[in-house]
Backbone as CSV, one residue per row, in Angstrom:
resi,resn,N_x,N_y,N_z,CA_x,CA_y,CA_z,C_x,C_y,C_z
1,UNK,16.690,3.769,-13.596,17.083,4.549,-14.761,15.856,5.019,-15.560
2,UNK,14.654,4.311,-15.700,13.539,4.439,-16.305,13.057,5.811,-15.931
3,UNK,13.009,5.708,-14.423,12.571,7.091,-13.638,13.200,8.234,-13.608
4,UNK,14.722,8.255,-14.251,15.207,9.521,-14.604,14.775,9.699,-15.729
5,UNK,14.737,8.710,-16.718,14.424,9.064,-18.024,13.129,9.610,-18.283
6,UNK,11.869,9.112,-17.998,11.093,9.914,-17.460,10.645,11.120,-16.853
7,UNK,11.584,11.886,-15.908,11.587,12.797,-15.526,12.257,13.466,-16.134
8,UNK,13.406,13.375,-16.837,13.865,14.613,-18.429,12.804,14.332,-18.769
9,UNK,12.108,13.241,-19.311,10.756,13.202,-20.531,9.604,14.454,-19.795
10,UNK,9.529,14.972,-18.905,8.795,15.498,-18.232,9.287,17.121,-19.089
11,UNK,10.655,17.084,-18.330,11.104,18.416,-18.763,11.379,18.673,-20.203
12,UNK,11.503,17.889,-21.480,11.191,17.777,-22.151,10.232,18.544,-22.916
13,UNK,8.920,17.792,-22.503,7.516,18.342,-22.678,7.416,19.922,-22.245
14,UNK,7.908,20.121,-21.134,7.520,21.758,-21.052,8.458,22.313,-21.847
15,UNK,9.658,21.965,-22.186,10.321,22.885,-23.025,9.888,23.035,-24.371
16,UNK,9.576,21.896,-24.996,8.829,21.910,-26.478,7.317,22.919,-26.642
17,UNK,6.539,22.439,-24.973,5.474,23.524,-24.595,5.328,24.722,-24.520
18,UNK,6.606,25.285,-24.722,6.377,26.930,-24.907,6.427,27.176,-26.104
19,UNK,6.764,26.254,-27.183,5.863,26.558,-28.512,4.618,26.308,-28.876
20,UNK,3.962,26.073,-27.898,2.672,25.477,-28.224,1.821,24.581,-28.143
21,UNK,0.700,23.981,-28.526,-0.005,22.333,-28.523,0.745,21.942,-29.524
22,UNK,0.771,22.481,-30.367,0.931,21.808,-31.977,2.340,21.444,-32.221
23,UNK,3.164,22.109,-31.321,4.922,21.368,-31.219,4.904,20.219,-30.540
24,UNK,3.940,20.078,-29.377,3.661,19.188,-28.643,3.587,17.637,-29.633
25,UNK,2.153,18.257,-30.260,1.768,17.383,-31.458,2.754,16.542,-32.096
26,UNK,3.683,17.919,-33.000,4.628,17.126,-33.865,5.292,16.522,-33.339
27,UNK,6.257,16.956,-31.759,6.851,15.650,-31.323,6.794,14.848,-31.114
28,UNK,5.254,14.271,-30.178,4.916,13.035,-30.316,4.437,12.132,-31.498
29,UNK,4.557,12.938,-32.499,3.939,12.356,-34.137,5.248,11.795,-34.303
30,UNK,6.242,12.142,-34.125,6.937,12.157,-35.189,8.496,11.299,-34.384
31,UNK,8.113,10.903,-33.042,8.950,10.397,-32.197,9.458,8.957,-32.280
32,UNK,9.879,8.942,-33.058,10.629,7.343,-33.513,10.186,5.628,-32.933
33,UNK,9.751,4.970,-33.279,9.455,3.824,-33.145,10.483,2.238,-33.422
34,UNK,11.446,2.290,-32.152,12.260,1.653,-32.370,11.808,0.121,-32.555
35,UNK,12.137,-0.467,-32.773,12.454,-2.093,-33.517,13.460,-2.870,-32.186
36,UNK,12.600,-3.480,-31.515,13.552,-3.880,-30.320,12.671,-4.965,-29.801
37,UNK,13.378,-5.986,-29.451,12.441,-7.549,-28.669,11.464,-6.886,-27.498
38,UNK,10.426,-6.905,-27.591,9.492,-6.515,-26.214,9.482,-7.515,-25.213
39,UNK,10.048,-7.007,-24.566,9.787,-7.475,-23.030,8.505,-7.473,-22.270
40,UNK,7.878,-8.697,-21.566,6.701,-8.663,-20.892,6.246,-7.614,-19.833
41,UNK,7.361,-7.181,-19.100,7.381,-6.059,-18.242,7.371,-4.836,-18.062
42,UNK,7.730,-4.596,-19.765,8.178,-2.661,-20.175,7.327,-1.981,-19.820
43,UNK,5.899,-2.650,-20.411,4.954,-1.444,-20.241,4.792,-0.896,-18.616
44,UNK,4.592,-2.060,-17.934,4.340,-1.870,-16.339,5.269,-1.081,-15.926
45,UNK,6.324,-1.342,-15.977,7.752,-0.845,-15.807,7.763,0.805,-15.960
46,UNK,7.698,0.881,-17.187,7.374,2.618,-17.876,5.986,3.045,-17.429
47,UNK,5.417,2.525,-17.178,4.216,3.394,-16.728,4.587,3.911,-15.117
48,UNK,4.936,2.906,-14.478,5.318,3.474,-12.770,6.240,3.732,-13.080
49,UNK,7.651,3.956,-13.974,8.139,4.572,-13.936,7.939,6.460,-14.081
50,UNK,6.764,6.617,-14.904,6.231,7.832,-15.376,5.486,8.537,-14.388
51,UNK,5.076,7.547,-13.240,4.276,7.547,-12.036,5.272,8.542,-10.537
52,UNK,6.123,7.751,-10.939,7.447,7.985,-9.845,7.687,9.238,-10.408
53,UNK,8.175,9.386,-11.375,8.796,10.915,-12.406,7.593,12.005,-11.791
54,UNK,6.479,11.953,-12.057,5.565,12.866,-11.825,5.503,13.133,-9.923
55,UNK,6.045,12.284,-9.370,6.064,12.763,-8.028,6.947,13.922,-7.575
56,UNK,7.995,13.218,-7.808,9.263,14.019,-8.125,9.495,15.078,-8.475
57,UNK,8.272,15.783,-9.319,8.448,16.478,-10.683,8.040,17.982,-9.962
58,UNK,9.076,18.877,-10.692,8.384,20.382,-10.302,7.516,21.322,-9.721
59,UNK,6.645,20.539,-10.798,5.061,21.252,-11.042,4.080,19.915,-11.123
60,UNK,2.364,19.853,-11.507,1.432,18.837,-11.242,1.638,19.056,-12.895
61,UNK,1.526,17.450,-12.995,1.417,17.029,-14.450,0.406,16.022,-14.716
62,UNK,-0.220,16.497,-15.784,-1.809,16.124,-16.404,-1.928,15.439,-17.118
63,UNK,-2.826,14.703,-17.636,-2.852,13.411,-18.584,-1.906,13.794,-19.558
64,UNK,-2.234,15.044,-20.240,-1.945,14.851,-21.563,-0.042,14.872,-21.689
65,UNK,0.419,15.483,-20.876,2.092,15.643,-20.052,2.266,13.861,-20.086
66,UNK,1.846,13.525,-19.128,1.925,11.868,-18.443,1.804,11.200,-19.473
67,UNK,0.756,11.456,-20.518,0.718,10.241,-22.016,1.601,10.511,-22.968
68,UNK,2.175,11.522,-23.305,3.129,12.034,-23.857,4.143,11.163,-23.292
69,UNK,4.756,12.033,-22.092,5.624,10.860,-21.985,6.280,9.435,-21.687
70,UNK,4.645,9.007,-21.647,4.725,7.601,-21.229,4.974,6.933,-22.701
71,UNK,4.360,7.744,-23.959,4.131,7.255,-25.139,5.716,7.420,-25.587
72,UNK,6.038,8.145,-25.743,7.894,8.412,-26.064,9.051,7.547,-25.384
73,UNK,8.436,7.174,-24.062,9.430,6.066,-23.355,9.244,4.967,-23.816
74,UNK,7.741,4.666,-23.932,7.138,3.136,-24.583,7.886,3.000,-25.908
75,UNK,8.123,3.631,-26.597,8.311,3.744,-28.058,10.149,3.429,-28.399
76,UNK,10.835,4.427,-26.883,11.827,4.328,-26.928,12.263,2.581,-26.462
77,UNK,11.970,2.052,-26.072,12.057,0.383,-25.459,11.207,-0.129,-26.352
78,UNK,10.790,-0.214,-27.467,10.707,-0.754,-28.697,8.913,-1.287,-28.415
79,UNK,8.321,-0.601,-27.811,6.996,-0.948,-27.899,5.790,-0.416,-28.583
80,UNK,4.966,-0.310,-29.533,4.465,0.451,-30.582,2.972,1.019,-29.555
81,UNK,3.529,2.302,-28.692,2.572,3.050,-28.080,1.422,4.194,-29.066
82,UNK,0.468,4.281,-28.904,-0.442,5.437,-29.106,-0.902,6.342,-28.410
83,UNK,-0.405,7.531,-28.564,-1.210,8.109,-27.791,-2.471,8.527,-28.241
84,UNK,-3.796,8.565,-27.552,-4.895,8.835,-27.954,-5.405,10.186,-26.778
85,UNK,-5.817,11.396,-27.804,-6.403,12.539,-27.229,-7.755,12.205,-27.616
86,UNK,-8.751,12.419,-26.333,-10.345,12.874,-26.597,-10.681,13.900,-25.587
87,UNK,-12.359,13.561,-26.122,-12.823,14.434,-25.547,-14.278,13.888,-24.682
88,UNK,-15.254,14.563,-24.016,-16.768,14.231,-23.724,-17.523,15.509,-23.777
89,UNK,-18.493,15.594,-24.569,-19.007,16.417,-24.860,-19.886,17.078,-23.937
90,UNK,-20.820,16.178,-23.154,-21.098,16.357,-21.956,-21.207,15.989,-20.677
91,UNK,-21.032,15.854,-19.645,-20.305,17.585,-19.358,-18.994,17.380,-19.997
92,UNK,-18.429,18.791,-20.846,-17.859,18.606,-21.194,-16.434,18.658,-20.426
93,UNK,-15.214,17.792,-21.152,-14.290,17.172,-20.557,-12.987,16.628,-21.466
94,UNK,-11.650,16.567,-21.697,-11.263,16.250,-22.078,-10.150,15.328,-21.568
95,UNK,-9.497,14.071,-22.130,-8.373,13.707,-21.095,-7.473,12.959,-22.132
96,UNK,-6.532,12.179,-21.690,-5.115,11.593,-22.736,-5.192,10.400,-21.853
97,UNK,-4.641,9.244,-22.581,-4.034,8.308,-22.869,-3.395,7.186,-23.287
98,UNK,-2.658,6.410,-23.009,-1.382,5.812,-23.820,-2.431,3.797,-24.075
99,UNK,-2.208,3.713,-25.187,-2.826,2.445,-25.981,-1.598,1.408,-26.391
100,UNK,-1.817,0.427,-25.930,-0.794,-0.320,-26.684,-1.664,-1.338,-27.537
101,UNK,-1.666,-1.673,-28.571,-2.515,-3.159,-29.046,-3.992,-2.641,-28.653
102,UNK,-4.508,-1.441,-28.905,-5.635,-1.107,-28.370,-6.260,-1.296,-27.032
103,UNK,-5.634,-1.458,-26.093,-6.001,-1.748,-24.457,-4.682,-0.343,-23.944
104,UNK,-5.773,0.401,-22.890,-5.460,1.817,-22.547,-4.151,0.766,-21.007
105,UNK,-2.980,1.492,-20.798,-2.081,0.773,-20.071,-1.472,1.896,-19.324
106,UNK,-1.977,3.053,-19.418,-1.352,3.898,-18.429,-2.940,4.419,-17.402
107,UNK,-4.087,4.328,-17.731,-5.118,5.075,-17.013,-6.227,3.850,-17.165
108,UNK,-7.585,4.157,-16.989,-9.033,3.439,-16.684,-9.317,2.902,-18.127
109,UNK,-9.693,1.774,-18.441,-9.614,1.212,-19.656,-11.496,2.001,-19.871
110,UNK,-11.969,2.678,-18.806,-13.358,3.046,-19.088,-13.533,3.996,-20.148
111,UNK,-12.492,4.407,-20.088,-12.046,6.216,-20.969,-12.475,5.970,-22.496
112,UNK,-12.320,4.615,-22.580,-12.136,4.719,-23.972,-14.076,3.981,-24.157
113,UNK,-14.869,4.224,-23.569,-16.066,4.059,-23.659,-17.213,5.131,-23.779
114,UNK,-16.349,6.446,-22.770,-16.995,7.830,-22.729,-16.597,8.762,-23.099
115,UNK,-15.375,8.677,-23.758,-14.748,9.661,-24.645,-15.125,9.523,-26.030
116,UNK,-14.700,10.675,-26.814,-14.413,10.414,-28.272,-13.671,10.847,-28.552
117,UNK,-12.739,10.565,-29.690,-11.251,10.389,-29.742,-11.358,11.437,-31.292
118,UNK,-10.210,12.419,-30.395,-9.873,13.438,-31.863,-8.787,12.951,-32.418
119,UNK,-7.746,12.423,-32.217,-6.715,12.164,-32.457,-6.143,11.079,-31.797
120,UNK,-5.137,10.215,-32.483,-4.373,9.088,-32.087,-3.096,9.336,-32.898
121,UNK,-1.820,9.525,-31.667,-0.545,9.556,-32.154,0.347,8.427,-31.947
């Protein structure tokens, strides 16, 4: 069930995406943070679930797609996700992803050593 939910969360994102980054933005700003017992497994769980979704999925989907909606599923199963956008200046580079308790749980925990971070949602 995770993996359907996920894959609307996919389609989701492109539909909000034809308004823009900044609709993008507000939805994940502004995407509810439920209050629910955390389970030891969610995160793992929702992340290959988001893994599976993107196979599946239409079109190739990119960090910032994948943290999005890994961050909105996390959130929806009561886990207090961040998403964090950066950047690297040189060469320059930009990429996304999802923080729980400050440890990166969807990508390379390296990211957060060679990036710099414009934003955290």
């Amino acid at each position: 069930m995770l993996t359907v939910s996920a894959w609307f969360g996919l389609v989701v994102y492109d539909l909000v995406g034809f308004a823009g980054f900044g609709a993008i933005h507000r939805f994940v700003a502004a995407f509810p943070r439920r209050s629910r017992p955390r389970r030891d497994d969610v995160i793992a769980r929702v992340c290959h679930a988001v893994d599976e979704a993107c196979v599946w999925y239409v079109k190739r989907s990119y960090c910032l797609q994948r943290s999005a909606v890994t961050t909105c599923l996390l959130r929806w199963c009561g886990v207090q996700a961040t998403l964090v956008i950066a950047y690297r200046p040189v060469p320059i580079d930009s990429h996304a992803w999802v923080e729980v308790d400050g440890r990166v749980v969807n990508d390379r925990p390296q990211y957060q050593k060679f990036f710099l971070v414009l934003d955290r949602l």
